[in-house]
PyMOL Python script that loads the backbone (N, CA, C, O; Angstrom):
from pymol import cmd

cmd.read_pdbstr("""\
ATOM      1  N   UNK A   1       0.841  -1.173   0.000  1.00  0.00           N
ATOM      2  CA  UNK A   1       0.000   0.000   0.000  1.00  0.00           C
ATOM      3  C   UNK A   1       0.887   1.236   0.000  1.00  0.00           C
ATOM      4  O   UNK A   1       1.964   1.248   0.595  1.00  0.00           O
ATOM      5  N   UNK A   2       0.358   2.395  -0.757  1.00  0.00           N
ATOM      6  CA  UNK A   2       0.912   3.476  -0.997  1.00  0.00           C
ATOM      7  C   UNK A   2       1.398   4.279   0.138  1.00  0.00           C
ATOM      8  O   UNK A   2       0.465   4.277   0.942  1.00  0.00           O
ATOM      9  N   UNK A   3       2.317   4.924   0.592  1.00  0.00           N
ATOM     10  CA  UNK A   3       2.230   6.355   1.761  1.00  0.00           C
ATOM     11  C   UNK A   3       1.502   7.276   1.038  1.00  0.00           C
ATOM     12  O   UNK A   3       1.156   7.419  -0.135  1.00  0.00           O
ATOM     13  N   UNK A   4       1.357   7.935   2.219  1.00  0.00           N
ATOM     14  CA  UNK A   4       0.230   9.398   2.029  1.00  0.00           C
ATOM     15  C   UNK A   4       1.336   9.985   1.916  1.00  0.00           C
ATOM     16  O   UNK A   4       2.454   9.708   2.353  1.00  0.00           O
ATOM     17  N   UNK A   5       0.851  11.037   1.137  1.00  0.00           N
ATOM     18  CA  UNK A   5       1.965  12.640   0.349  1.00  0.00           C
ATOM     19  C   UNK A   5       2.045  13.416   1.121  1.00  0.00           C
ATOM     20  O   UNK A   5       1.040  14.123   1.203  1.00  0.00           O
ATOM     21  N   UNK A   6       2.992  13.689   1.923  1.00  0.00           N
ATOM     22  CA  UNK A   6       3.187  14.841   2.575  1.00  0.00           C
ATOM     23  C   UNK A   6       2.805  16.151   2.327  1.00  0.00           C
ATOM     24  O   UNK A   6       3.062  16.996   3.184  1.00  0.00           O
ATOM     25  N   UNK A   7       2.127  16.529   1.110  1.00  0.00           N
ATOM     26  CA  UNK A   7       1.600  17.775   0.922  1.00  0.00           C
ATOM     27  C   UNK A   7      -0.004  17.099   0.392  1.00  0.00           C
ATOM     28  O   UNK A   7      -0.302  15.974  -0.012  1.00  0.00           O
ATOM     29  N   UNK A   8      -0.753  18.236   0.588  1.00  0.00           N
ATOM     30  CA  UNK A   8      -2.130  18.580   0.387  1.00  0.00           C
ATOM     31  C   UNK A   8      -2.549  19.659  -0.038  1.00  0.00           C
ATOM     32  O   UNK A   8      -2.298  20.806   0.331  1.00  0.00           O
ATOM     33  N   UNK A   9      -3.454  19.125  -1.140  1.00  0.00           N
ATOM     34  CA  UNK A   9      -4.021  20.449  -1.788  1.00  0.00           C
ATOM     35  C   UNK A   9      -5.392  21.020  -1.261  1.00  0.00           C
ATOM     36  O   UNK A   9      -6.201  20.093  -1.304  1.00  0.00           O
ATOM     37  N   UNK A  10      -5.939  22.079  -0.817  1.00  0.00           N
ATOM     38  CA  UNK A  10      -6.521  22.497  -0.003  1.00  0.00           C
ATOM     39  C   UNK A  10      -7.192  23.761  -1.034  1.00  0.00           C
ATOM     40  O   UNK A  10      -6.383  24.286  -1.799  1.00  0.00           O
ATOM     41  N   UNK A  11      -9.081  24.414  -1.089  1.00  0.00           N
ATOM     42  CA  UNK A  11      -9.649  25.559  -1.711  1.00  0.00           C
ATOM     43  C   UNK A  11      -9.698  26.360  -0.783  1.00  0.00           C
ATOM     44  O   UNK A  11      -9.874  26.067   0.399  1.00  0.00           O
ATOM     45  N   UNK A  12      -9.515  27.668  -1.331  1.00  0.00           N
ATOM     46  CA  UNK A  12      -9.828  28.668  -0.482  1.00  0.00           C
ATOM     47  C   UNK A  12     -11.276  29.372  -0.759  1.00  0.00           C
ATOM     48  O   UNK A  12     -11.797  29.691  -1.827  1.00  0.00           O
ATOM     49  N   UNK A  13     -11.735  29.498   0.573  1.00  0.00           N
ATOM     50  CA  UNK A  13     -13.277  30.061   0.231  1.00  0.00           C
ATOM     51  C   UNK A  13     -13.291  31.127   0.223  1.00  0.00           C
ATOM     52  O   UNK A  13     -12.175  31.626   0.373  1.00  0.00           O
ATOM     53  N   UNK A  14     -14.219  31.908   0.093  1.00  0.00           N
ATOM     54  CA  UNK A  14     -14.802  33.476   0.368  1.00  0.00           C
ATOM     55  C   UNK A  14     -15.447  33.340   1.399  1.00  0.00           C
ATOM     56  O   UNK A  14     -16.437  32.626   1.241  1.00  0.00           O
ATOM     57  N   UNK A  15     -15.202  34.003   3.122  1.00  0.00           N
ATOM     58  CA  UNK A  15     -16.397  34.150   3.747  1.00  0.00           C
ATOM     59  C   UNK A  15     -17.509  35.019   3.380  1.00  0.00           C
ATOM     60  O   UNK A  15     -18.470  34.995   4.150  1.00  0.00           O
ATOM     61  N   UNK A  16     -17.588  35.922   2.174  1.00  0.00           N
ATOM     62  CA  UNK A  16     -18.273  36.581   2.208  1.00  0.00           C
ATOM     63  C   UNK A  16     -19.243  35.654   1.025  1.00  0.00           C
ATOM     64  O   UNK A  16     -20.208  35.146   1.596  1.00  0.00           O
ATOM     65  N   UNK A  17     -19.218  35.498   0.302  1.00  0.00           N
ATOM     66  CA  UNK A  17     -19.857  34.874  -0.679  1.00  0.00           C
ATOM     67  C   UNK A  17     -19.849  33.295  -0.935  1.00  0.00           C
ATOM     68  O   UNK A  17     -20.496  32.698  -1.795  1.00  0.00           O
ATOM     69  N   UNK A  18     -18.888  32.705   0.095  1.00  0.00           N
ATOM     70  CA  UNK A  18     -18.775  31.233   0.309  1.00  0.00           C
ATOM     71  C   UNK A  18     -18.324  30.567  -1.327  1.00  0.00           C
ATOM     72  O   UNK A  18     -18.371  29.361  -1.574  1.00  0.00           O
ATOM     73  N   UNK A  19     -18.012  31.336  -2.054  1.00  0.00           N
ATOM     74  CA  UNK A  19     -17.670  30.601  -3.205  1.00  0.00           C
ATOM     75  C   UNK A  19     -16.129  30.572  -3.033  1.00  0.00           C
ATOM     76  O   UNK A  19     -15.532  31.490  -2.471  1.00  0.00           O
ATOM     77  N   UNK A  20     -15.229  28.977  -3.774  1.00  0.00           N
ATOM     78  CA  UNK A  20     -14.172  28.795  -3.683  1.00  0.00           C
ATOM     79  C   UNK A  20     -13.562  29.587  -4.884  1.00  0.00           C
ATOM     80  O   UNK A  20     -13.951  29.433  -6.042  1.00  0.00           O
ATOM     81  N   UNK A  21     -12.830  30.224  -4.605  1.00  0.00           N
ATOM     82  CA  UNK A  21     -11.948  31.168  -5.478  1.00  0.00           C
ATOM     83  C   UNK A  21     -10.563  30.386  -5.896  1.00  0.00           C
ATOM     84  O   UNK A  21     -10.542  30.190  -7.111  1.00  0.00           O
ATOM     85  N   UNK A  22      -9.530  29.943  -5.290  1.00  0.00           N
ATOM     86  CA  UNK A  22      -8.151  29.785  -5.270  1.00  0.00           C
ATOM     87  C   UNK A  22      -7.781  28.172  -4.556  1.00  0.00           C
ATOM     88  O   UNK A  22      -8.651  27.771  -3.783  1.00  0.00           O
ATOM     89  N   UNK A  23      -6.997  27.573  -4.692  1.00  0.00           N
ATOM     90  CA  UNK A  23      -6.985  26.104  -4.005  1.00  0.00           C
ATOM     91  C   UNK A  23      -4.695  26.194  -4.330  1.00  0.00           C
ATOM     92  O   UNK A  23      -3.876  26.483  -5.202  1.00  0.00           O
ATOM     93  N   UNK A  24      -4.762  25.770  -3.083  1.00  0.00           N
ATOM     94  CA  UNK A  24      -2.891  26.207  -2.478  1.00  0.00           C
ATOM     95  C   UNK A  24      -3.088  24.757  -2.387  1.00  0.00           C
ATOM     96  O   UNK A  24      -4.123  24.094  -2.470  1.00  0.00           O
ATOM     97  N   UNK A  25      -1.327  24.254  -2.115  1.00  0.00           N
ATOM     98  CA  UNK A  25      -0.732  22.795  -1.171  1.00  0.00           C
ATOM     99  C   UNK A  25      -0.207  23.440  -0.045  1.00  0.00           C
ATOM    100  O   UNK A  25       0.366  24.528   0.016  1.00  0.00           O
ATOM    101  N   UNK A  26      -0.430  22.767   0.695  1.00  0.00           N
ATOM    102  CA  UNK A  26       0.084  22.757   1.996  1.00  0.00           C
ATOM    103  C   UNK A  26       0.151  21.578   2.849  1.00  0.00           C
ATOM    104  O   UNK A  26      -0.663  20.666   2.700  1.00  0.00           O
ATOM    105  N   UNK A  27       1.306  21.525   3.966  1.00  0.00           N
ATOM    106  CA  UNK A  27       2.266  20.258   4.157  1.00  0.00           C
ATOM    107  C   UNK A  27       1.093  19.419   5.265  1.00  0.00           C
ATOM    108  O   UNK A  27      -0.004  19.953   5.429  1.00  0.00           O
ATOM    109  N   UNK A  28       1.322  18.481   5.778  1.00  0.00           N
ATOM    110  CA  UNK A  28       0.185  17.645   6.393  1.00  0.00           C
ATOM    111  C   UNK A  28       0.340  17.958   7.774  1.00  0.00           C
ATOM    112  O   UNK A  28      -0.639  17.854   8.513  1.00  0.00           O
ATOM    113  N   UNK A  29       1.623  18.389   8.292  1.00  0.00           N
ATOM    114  CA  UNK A  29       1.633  18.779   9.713  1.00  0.00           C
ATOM    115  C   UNK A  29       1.335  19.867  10.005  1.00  0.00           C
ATOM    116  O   UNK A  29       1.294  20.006  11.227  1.00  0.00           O
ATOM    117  N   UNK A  30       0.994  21.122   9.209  1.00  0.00           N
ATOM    118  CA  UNK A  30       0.368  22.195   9.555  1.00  0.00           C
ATOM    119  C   UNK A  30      -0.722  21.908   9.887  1.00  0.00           C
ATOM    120  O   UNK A  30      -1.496  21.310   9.138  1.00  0.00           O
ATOM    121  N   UNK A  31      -1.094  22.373  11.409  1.00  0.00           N
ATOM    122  CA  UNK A  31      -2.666  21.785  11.448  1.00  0.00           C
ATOM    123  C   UNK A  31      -3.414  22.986  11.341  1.00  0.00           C
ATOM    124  O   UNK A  31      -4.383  22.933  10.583  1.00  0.00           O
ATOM    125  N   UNK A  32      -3.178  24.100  11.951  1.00  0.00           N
ATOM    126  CA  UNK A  32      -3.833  25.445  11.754  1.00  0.00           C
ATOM    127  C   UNK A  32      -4.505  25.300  10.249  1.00  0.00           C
ATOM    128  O   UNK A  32      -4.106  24.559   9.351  1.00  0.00           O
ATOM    129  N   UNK A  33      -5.643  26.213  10.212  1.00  0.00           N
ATOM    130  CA  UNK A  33      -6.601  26.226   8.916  1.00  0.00           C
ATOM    131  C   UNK A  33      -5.802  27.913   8.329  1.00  0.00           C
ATOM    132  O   UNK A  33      -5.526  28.950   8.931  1.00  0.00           O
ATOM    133  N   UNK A  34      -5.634  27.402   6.679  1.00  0.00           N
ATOM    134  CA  UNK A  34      -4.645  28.536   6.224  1.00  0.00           C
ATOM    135  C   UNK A  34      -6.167  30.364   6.140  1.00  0.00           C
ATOM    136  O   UNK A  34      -7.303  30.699   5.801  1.00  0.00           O
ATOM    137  N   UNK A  35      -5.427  30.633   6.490  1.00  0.00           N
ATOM    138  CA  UNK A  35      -6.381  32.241   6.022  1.00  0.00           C
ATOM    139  C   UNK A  35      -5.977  33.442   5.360  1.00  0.00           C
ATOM    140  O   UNK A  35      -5.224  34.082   6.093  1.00  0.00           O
ATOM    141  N   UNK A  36      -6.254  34.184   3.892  1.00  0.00           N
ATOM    142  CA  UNK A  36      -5.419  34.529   3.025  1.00  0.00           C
ATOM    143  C   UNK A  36      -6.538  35.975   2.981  1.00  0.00           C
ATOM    144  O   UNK A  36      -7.744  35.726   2.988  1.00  0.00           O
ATOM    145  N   UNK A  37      -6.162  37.195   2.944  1.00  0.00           N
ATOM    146  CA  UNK A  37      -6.971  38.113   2.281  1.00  0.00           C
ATOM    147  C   UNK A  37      -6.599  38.272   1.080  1.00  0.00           C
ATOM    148  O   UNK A  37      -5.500  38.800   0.910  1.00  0.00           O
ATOM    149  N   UNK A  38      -7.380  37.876  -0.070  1.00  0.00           N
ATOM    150  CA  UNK A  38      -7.590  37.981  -1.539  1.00  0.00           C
ATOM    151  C   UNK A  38      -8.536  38.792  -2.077  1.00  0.00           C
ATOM    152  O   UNK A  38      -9.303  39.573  -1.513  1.00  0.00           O
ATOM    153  N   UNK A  39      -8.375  38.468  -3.482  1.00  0.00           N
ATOM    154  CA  UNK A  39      -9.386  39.391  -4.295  1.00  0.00           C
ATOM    155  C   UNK A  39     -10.962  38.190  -4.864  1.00  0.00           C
ATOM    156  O   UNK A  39     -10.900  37.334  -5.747  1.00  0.00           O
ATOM    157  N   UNK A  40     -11.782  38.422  -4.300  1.00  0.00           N
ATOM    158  CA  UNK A  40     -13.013  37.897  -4.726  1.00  0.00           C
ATOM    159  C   UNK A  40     -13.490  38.357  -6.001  1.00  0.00           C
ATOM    160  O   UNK A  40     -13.987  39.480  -6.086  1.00  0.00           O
ATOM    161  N   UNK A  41     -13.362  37.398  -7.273  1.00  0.00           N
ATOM    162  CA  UNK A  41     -14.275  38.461  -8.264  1.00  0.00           C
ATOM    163  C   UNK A  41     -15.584  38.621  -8.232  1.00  0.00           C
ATOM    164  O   UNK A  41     -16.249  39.323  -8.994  1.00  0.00           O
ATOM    165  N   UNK A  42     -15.869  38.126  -7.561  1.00  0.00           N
ATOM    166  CA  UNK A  42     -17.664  37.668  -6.990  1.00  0.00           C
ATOM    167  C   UNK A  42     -18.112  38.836  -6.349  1.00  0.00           C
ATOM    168  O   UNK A  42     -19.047  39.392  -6.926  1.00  0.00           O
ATOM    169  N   UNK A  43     -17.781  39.265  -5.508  1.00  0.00           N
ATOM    170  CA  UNK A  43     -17.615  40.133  -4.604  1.00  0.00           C
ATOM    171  C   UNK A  43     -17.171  41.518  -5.193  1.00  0.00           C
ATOM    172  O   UNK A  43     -17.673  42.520  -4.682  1.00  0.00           O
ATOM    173  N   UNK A  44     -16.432  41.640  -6.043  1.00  0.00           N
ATOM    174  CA  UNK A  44     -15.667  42.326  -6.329  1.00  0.00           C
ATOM    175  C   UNK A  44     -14.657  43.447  -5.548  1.00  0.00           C
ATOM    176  O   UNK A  44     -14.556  44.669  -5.655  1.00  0.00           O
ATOM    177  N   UNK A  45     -13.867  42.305  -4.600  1.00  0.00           N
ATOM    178  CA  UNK A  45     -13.181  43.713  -3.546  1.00  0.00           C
ATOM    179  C   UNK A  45     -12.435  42.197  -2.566  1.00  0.00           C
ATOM    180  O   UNK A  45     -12.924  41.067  -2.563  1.00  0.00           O
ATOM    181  N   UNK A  46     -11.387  42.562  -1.948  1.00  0.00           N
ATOM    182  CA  UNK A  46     -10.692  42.057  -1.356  1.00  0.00           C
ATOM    183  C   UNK A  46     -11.467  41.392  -0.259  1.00  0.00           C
ATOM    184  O   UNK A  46     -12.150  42.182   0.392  1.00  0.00           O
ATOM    185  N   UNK A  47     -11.520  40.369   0.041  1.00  0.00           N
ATOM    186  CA  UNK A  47     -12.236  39.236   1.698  1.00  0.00           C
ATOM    187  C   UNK A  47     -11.228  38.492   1.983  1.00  0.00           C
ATOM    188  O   UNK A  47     -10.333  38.283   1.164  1.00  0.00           O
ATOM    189  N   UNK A  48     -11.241  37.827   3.585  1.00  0.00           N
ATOM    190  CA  UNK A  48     -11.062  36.972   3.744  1.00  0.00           C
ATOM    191  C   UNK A  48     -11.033  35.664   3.588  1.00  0.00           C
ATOM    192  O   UNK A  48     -12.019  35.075   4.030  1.00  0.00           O
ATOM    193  N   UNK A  49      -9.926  34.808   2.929  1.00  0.00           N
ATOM    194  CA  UNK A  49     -10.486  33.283   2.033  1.00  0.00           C
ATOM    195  C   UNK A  49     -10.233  32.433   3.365  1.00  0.00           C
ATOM    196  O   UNK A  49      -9.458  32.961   4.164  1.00  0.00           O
ATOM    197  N   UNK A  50     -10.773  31.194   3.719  1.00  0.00           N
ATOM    198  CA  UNK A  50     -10.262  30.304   4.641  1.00  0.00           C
ATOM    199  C   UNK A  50      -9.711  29.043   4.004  1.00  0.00           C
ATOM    200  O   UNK A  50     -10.044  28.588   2.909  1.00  0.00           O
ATOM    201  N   UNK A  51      -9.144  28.726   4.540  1.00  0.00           N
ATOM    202  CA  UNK A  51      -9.120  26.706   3.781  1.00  0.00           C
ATOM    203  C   UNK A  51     -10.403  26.200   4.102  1.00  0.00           C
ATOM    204  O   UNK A  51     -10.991  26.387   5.167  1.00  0.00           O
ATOM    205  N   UNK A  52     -10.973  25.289   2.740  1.00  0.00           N
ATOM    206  CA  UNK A  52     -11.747  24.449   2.878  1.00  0.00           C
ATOM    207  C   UNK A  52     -11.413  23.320   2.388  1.00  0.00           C
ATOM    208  O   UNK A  52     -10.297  23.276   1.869  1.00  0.00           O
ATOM    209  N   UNK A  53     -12.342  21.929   2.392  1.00  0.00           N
ATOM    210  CA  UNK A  53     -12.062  20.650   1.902  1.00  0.00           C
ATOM    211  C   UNK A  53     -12.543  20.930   0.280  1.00  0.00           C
ATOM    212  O   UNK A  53     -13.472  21.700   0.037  1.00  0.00           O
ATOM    213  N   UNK A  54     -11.884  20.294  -0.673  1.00  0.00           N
ATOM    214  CA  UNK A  54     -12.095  20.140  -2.000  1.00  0.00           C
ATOM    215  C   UNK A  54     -13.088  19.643  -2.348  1.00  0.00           C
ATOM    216  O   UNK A  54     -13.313  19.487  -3.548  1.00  0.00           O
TER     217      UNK A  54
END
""", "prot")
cmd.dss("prot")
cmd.show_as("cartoon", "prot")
cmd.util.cbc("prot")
cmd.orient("prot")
């Protein structure tokens, strides 16, 4: 059986509009949830993205 990949690919949401905008890797021992201020085109204006599951 295979090992698990030390990295993970992870979406970033919009709290404001809950739509996934952007999707990063990040390593498996980071446990903290990543949080990025981006540009929403939805929105049209900079929000807060969180990590979500794919």
């Amino acid at each position: 059986m295979a090992a698990k990949s030390p990295v993970l690919t992870v979406s970033l949401k919009c709290t404001e509009c809950n739509r996934r905008n952007y999707y990063k890797t990040r390593k498996r021992t980071f446990k903290k949830k990543l949080e990025f201020r981006k540009y929403c085109p939805h929105c049209n204006k900079h929000t807060l993205h969180v990590e979500s599951k794919i």
